[in-house]
C-alpha atoms as one frame of an Amber mdcrd trajectory, in Angstrom:
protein
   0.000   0.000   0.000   2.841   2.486   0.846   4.879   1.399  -2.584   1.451
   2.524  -4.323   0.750   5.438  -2.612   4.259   6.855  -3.518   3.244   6.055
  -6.611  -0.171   7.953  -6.852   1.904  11.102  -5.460   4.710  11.055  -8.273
   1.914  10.577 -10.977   0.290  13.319  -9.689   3.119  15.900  -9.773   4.247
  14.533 -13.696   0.542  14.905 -15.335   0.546  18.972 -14.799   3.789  19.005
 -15.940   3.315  17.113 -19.238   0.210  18.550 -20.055   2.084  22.103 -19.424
   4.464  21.083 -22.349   7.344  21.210 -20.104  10.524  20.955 -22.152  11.956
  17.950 -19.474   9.525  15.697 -20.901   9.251  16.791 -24.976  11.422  14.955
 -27.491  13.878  18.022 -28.582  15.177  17.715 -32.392  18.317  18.254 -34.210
  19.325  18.725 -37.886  22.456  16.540 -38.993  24.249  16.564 -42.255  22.699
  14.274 -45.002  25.756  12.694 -47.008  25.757  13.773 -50.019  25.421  10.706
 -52.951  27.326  10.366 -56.111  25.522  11.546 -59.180  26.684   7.804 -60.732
  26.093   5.048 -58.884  27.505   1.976 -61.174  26.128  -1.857 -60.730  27.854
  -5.009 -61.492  27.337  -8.563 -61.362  30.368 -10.486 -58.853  31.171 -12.530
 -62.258  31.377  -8.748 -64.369  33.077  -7.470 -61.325  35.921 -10.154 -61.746
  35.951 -10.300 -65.573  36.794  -6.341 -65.350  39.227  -6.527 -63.165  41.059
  -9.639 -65.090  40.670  -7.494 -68.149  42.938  -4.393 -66.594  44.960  -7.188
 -65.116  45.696  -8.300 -68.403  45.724  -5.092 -70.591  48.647  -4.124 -68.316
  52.331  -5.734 -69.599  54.727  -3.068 -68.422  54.673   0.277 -65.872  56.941
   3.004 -64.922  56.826   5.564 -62.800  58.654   8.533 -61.396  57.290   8.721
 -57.820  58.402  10.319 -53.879  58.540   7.743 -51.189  57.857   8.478 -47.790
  58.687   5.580 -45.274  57.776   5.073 -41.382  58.640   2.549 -38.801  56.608
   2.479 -35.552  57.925   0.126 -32.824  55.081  -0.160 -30.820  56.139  -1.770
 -27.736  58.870   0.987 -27.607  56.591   3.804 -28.182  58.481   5.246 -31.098
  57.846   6.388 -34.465  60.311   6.743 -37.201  60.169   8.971 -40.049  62.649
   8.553 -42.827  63.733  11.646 -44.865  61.815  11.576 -47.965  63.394  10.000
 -51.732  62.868  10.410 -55.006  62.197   7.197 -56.968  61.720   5.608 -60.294
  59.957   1.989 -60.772  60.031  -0.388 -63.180  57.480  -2.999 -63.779  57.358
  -5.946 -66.456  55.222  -8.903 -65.773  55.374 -11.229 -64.723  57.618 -10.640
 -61.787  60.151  -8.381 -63.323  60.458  -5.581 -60.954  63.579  -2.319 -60.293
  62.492   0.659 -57.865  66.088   2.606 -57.600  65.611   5.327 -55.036  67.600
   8.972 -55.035  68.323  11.676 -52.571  69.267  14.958 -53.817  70.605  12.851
 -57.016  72.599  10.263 -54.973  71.785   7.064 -55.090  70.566   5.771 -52.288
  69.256   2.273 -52.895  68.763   0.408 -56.166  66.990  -3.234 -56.215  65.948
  -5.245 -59.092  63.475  -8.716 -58.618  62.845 -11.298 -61.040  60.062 -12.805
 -59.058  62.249 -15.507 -57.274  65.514 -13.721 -56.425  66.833 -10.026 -55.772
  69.408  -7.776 -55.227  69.920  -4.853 -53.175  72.421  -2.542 -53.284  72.625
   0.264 -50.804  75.785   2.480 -51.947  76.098   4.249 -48.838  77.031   1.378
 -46.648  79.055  -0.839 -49.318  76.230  -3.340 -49.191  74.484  -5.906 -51.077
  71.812  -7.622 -49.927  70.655 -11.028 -52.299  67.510 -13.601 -51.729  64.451
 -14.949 -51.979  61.261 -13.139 -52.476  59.800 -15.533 -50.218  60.987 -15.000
 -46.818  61.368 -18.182 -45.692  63.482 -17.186 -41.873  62.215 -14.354 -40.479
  64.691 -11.438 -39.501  64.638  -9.526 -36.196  65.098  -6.531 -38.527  61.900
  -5.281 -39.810  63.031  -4.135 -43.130  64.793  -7.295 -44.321  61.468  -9.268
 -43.945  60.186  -6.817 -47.007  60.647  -8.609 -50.310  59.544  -7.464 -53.619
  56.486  -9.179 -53.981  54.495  -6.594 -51.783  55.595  -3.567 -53.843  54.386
  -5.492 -57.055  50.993  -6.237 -55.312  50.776  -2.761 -54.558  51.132  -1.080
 -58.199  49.200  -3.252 -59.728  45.834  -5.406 -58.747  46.158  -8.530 -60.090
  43.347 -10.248 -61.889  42.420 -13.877 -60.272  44.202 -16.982 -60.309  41.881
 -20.027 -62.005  41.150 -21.531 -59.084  40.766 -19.253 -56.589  37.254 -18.405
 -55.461  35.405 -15.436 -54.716  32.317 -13.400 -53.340  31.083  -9.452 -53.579
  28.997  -8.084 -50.620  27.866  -4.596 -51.401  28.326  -1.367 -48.639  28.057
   2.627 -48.055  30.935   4.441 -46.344  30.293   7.755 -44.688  33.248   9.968
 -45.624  33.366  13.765 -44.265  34.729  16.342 -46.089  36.431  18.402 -43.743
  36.964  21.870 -45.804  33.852  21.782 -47.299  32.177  20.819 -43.960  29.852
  17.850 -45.912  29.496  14.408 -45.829  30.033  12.338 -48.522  28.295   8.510
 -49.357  30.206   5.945 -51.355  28.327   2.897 -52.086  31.074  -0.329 -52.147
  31.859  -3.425 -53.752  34.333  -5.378 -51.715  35.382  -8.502 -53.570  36.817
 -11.123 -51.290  38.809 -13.780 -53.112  39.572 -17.088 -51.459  41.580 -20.338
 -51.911  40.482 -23.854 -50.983  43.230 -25.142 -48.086  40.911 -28.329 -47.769
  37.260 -29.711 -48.149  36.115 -27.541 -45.582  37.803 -24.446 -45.264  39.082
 -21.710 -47.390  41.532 -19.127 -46.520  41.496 -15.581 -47.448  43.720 -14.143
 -50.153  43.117 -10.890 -50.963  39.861  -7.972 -50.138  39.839  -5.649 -52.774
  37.544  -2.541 -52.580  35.512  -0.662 -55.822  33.908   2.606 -54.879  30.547
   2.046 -57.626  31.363   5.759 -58.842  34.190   5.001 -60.946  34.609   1.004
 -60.107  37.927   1.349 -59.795  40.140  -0.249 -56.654  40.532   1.832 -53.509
  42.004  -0.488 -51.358  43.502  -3.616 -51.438  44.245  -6.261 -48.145  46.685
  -8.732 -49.274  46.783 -12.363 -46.887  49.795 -14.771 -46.616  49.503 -18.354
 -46.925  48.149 -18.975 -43.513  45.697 -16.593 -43.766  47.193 -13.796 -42.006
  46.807 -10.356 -42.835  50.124  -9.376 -44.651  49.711  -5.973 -46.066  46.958
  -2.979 -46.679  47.194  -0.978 -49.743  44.748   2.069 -50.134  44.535   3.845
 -53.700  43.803   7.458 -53.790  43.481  10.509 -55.548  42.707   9.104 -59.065
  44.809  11.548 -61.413  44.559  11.299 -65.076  47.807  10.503 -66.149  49.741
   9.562 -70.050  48.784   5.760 -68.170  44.939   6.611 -67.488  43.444   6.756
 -64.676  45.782   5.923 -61.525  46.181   6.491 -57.898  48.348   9.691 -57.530
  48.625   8.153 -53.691  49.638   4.812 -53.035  49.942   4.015 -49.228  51.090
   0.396 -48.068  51.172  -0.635 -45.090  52.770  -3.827 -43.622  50.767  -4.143
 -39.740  53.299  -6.913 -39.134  56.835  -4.924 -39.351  55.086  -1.804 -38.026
  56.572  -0.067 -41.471  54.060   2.579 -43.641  55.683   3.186 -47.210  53.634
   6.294 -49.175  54.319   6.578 -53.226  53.242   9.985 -54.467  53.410   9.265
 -58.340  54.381  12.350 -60.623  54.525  10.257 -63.971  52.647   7.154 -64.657
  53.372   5.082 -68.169  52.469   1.633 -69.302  53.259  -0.799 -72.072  56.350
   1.127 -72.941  59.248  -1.067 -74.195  61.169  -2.493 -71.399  64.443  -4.083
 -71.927  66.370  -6.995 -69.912  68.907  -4.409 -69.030  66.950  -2.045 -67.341
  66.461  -4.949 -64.674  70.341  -5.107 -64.105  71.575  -4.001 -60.726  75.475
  -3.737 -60.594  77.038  -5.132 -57.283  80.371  -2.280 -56.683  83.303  -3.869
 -56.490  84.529  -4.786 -52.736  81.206  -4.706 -51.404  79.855  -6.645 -48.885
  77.067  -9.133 -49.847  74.521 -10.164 -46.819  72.144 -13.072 -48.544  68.641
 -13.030 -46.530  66.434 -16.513 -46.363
């Protein structure tokens, strides 16, 4: 009786008050930004999804590139980040595997390595060194950066097409982006292809994610996936520029969560199918210098 009493006394004291219109008790609104939608919004099949992206795959034989490389190295347990003084660079590209990035710094030389998609060669001028190995690391180094073989770089420059028998799906998604300077939000409706390969009869592991904004279908970012299934590296395409290539990322950022290393390409020249020689994939050991070979 005394619960429902109190009761009875607080009912009594809220009915004048809601009836009143007190604010305590009204619903109060507010107006939010309403993302603003492409004026193309693109569809695909998964199967034309894949069968465009095996047809750039394929249309592409050779790539160069003047670019600027930017390169961190956080050690998280330690707290620290590293940044390394910016480089010029040039890259060479022949596929299959045939790969040279030479990097400069204020017209030195400061590295110059050339793949052949099984072995490479480094040569860093500055310390009398050359590095030589496999592109498949097969002992892992306590150094970060000698656990980077070419293979990443090629993954990033290029998205492959698919492999015969790997499988795949497309799920379909809209990312909010805001637009800072022009105080807007922005949507952009997804494809995310997710390509697989069977490891047995009842599981497949995870190869590559590769994302399509529907505006433009091209790639905007790219997870790559070792052969355990681990996430290896994250590649994010931006800033589409029109270049003597086509269309192509002016900003190519990879990152390797594993080594705790960030590598940014800023491309100023973009060419493909230009006649590549042999020679250009040549990398000249100096005389007397030391030669470190990495497993």
């Amino acid at each position: 009786m005394r619960v429902n009493a109190r009761l009875a006394r607080i009912t009594g004291l809220a009915l004048p008050l809601l009836l009143s219109g007190c604010s305590y008790f009204i619903p109060t609104k507010r107006h939010l930004p309403v993302p603003k939608a492409p004026a193309i919004v693109q569809t695909a099949t998964p199967d034309q999804l894949v069968e465009q992206l095996n047809q750039r795959w394929s249309a592409l034989n050779t790539l160069t590139a003047k670019v600027e490389i930017y390169a961190t190295q956080t050690k998280t347990g330690e707290g620290i980040a590293q940044d390394f003084p910016s480089c010029g660079g040039v890259i060479i590209m022949r596929k299959p595997m045939m790969l040279r990035v030479r990097g400069t710094y204020f017209g030195l030389m400061i590295f110059d390595m050339a793949s052949d998609g099984d072995q490479f060669t480094l040569v860093i001028p500055s310390k009398n060194l050359a590095i030589k190995g496999s592109n498949t690391v097969t002992d892992k180094s306590a150094t970060a950066w000698e656990n980077l073989r070419p293979d990443f770089f090629l993954d990033a420059i290029g998205v492959r097409g698919l492999d015969p028998d790997d499988e795949y799906m497309v799920s379909t998604d809209t990312e909010t982006v805001p637009d800072a300077a022009n105080k807007h939000l922005y949507s952009e409706p997804e494809y995310t292809l997710s390509v697989m390969r069977r490891k047995n009869s009842h599981e497949n592991l995870p190869v590559r994610t590769i994302t399509f904004h529907r505006d433009d279908m091209l790639p905007y970012d790219q997870y790559v996936y070792n052969s355990e299934g681990v996430l290896e590296t994250q590649i994010f395409y931006t800033n589409y520029t029109t270049f003597s290539a086509g269309k192509y990322p002016a900003k190519v950022t990879i990152k390797r969560p594993q080594e705790g290393i960030q590598i940014v390409l800023s491309f100023e020249e973009v060419h493909e199918n230009v006649s590549v020689t042999d020679s250009q994939f040549d990398v000249k050991i100096p005389d007397g210098a030391t030669i470190k070979t990495l497993k």
